[in-house]
DRENDO-1510 file (C-alpha; in Angstrom, 1 decimal, always signed):
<recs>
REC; n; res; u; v; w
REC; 1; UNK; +45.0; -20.6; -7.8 .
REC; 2; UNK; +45.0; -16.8; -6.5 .
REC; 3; UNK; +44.1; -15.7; -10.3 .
REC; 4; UNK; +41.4; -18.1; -10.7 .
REC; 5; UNK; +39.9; -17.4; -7.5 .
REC; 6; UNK; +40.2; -13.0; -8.4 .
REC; 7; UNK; +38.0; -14.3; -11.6 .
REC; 8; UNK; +35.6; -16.6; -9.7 .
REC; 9; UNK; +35.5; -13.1; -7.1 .
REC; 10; UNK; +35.0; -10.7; -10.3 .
REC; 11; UNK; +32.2; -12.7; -11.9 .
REC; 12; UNK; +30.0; -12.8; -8.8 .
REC; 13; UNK; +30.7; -9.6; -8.8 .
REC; 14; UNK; +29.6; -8.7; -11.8 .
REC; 15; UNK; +26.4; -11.1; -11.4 .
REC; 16; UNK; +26.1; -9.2; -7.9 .
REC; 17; UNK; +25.9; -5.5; -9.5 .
REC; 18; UNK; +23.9; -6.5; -12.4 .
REC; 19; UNK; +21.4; -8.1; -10.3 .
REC; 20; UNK; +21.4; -4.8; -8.0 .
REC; 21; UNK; +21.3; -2.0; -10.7 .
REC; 22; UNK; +18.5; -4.3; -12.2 .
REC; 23; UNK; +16.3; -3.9; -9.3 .
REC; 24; UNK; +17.1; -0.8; -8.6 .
REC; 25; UNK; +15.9; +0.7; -11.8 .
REC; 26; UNK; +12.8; -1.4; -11.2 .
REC; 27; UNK; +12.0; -0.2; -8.0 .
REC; 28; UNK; +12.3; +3.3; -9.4 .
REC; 29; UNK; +9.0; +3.1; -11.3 .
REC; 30; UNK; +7.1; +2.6; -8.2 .
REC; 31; UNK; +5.6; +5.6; -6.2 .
REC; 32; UNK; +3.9; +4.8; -2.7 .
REC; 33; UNK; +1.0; +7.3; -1.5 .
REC; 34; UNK; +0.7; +6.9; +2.4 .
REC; 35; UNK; -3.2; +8.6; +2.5 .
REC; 36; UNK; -3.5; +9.3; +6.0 .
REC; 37; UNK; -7.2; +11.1; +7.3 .
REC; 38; UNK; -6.6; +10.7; +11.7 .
REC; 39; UNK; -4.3; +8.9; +11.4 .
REC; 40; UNK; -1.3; +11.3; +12.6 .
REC; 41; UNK; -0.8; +8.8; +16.0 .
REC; 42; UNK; +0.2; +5.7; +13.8 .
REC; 43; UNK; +1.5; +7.6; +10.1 .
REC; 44; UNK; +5.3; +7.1; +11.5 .
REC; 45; UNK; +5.4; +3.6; +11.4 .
REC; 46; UNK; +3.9; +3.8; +8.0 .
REC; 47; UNK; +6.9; +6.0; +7.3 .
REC; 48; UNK; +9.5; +4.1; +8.4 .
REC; 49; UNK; +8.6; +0.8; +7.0 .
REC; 50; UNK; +9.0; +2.5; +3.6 .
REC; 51; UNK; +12.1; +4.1; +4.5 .
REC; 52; UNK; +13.5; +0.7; +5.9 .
REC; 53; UNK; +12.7; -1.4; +2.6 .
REC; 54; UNK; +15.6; -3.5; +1.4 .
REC; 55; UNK; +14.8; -1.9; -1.9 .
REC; 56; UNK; +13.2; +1.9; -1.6 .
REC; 57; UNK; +10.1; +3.1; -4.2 .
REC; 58; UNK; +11.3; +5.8; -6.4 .
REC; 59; UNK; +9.0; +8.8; -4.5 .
REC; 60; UNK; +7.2; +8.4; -1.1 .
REC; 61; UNK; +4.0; +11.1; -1.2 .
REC; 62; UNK; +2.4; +11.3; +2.2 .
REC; 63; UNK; -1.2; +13.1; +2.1 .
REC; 64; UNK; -3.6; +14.4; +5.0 .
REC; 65; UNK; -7.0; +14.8; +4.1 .
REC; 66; UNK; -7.6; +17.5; +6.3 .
REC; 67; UNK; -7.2; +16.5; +9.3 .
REC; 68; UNK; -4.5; +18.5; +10.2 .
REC; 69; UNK; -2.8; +15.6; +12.9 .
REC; 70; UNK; +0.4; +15.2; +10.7 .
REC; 71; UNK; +2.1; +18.6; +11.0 .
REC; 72; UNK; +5.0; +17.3; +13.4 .
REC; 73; UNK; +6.2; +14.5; +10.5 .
REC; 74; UNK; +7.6; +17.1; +7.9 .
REC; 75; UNK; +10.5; +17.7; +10.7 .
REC; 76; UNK; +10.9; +14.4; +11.6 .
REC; 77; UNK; +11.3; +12.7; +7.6 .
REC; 78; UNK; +11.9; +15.9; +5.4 .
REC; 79; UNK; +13.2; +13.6; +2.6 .
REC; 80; UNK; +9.4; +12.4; +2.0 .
REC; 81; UNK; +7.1; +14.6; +0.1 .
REC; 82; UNK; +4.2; +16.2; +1.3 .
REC; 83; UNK; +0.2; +17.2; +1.0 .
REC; 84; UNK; -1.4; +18.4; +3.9 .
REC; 85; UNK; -5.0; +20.0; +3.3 .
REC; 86; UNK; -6.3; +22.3; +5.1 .
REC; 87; UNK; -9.6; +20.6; +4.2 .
REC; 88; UNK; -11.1; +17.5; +4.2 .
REC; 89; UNK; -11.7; +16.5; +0.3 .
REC; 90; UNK; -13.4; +12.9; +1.3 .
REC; 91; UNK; -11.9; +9.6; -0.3 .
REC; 92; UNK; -12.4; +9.7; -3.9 .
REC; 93; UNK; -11.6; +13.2; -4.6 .
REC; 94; UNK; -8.3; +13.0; -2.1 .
REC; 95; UNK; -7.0; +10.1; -4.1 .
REC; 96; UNK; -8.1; +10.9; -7.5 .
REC; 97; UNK; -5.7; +14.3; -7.4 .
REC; 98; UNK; -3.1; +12.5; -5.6 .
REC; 99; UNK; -3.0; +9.8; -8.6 .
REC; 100; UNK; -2.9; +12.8; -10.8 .
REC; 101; UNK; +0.3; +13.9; -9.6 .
REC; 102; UNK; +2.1; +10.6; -10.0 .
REC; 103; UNK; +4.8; +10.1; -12.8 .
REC; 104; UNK; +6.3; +6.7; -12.2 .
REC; 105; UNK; +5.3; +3.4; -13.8 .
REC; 106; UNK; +3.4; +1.9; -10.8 .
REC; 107; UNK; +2.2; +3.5; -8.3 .
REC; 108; UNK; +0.5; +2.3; -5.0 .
REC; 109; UNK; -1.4; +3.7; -2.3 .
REC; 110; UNK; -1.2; +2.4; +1.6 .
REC; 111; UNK; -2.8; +3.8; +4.5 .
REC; 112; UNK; -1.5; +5.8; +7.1 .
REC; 113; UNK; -2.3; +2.9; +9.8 .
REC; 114; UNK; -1.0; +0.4; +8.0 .
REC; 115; UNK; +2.7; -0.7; +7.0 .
REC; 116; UNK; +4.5; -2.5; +4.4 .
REC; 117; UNK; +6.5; -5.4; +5.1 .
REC; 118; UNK; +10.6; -4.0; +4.8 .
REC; 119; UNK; +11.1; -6.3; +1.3 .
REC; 120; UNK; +8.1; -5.6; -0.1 .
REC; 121; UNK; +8.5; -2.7; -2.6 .
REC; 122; UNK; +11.9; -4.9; -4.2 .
REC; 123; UNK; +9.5; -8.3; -4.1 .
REC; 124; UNK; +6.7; -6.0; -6.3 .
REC; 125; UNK; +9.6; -4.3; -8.0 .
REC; 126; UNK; +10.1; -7.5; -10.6 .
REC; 127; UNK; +6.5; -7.8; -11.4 .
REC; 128; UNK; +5.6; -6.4; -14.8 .
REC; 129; UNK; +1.9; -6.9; -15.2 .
REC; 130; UNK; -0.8; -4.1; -15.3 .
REC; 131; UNK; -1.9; -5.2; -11.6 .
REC; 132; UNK; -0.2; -7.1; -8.6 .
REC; 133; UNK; -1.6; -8.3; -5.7 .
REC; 134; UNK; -0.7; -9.7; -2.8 .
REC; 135; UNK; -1.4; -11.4; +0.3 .
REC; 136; UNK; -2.0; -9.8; +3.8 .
REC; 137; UNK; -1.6; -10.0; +7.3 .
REC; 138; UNK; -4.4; -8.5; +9.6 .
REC; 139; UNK; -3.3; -7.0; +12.6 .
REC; 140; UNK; -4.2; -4.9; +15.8 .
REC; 141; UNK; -6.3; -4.8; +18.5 .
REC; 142; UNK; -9.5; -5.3; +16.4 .
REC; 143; UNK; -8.4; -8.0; +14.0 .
REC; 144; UNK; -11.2; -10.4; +14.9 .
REC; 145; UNK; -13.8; -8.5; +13.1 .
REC; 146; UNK; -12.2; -9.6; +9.8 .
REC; 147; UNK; -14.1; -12.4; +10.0 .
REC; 148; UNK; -17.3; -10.8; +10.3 .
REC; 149; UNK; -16.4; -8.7; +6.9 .
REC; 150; UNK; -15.0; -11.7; +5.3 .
REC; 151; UNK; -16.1; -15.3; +7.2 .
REC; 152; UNK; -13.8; -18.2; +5.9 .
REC; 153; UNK; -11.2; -16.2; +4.3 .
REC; 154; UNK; -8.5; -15.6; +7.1 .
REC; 155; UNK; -6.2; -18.1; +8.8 .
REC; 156; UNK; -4.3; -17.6; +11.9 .
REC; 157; UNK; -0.9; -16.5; +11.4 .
REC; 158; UNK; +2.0; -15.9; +13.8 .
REC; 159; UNK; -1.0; -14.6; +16.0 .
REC; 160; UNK; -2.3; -12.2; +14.0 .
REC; 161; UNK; -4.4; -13.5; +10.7 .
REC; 162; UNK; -3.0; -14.4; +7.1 .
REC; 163; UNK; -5.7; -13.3; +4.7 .
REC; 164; UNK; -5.1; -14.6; +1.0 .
REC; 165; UNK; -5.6; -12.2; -2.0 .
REC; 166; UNK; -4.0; -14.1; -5.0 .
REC; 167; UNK; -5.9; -12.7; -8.1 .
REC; 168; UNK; -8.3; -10.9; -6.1 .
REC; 169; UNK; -8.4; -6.4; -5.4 .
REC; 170; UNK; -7.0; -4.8; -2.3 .
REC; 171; UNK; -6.7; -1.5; -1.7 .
REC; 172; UNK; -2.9; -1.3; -1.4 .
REC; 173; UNK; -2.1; -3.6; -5.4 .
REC; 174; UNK; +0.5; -2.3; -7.2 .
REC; 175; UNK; -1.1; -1.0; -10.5 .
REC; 176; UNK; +0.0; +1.0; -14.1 .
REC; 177; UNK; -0.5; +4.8; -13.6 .
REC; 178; UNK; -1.4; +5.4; -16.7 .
REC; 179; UNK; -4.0; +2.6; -16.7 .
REC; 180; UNK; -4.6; +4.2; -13.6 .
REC; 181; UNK; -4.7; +7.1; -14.5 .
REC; 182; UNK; -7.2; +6.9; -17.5 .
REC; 183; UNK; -9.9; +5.1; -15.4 .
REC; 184; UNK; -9.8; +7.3; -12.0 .
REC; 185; UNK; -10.9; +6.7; -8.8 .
REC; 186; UNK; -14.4; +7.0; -8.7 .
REC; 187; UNK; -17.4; +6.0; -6.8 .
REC; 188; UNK; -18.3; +2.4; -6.8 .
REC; 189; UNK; -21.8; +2.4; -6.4 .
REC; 190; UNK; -23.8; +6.3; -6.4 .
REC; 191; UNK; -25.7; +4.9; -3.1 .
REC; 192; UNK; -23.5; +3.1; -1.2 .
REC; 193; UNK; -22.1; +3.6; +2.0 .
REC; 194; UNK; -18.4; +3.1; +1.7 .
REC; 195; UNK; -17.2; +4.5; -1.7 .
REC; 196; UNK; -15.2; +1.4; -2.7 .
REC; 197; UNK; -13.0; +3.2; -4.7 .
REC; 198; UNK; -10.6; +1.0; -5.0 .
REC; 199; UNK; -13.1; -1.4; -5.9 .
REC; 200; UNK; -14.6; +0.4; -8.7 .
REC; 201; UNK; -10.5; +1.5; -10.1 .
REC; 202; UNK; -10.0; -2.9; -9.9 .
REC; 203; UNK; -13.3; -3.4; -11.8 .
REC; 204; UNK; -12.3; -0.8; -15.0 .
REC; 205; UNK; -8.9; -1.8; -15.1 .
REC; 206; UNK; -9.9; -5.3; -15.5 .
REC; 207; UNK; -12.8; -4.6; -18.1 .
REC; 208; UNK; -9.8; -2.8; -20.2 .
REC; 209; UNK; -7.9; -5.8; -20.2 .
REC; 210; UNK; -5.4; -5.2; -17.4 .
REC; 211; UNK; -3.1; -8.5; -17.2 .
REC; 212; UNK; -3.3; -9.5; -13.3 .
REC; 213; UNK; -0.3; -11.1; -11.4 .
REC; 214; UNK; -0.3; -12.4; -7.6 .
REC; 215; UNK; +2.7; -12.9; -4.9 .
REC; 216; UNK; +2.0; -15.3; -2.4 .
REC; 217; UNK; +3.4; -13.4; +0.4 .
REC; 218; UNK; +2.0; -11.4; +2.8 .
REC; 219; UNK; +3.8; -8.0; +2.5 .
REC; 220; UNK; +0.4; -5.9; +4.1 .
REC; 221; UNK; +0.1; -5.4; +7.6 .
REC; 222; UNK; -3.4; -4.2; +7.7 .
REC; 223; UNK; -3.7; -2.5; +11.5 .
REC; 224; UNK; -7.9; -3.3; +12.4 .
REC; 225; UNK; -7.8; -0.7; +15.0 .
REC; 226; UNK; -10.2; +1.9; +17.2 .
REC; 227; UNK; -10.0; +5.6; +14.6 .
REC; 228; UNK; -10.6; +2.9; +11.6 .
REC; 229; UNK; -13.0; +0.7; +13.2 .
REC; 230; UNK; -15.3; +3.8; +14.1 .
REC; 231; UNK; -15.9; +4.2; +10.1 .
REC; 232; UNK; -18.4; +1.8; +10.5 .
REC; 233; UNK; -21.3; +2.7; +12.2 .
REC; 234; UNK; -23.1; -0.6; +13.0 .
REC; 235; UNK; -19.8; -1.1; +15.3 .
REC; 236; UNK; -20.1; +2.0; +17.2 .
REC; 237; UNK; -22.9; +0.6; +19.1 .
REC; 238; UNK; -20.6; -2.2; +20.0 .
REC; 239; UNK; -17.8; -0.3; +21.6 .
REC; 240; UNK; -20.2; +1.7; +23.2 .
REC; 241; UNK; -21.6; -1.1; +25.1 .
REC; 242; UNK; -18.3; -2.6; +26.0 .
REC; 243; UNK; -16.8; +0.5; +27.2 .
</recs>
């Protein structure tokens, strides 16, 4: 009875390593890039839920456009890499030379102010299309004016607000680097406001034939807060008046 229970033992085992070392060497073709531009007050938590995953990305590269808020994390997590400019290069130029640097498989960017839920990168690690998406939860003091951006497409969630993205762009999909790579980040639209970088990078990819896969869980925490709603400036009125 011993021996065939050591066997039983040895072949889980065995299942339980493969099934390790297999994920493992999955997640080690994914690079994160926390792009952080004042967001130095919230940047650690963006840190930690990396460092915390069940499953870690190969290469954490944390960047500061210039805003020069994010001096004091080097001491506190020296085993992440690090870009901090002593200028501001805007949006599109900041994360077109920061995808240049990547060398993994994947790669995928998240902002400073936002975190990653702590199984995410070893859920997104067994995905092997061009693209993957997933869902979102939107968070922080200014959630509410999701709706305004996108009416109808948010339901409440745990008290915060589940926003479904199956098939559809975020800024923070898991994408090829190469693929990546070849189409840049670039300006959406030459006279728009926001840049929509990401937008226009989701657009190419797809017209080259990018294969496109979805998770149904939300694995975004997407912080709607005071320093990002301020981008905006038909809202600065708002808070002005409230204040």
């Amino acid at each position: 009875m011993y021996q065939h229970r050591a066997i039983v033992w040895g072949l889980k085992l065995s299942f339980i390593l493969r099934s390790y070392f297999h994920a493992l060497m999955h997640s080690n073709m994914i690079t994160v890039v926390i792009a952080s531009y004042k967001y130095g007050h919230l940047a650690a938590h963006c840190i930690e839920s990396l460092l915390s995953q069940t499953l870690p990305p190969a290469r954490i590269l944390f960047v500061d456009d210039g805003a020069q808020d994010c001096r004091h994390l080097p001491g506190l997590y020296p085993d992440i890499e690090y870009i901090l400019r002593p200028h501001n290069l805007g949006t599109v130029d900041n994360f077109h030379d920061v995808l240049m640097r990547v060398d993994t498989e994947y790669v995928l960017f998240i902002g400073a102010d936002n975190w990653l839920r702590s199984d995410a990168i070893e859920l997104l690690s067994h995905a092997r299309a061009d693209i993957v998406t997933y869902d979102i939860v939107v968070t922080g003091e200014l959630k509410e004016e999701i709706h305004d951006r996108v009416p109808g497409e948010t339901r409440s969630h745990q008290g915060d607000l589940y926003w479904d993205r199956e098939g559809k762009h975020h800024g923070s999909m898991l994408y090829r680097t190469a693929l990546g790579q070849q189409v840049g980040y670039k300006r959406r639209y030459v006279d728009g406001v926001h840049p929509q970088e990401d937008w226009n990078l989701w657009d190419k990819m797809r017209e080259q034939g990018a294969t496109v896969a979805s998770l149904n869980q939300g694995l975004l925490f997407y912080r709607r807060h005071r320093e990002n709603f301020l981008k905006y400036d038909h809202l600065v009125e708002a808070l002005q008046e409230e204040a």
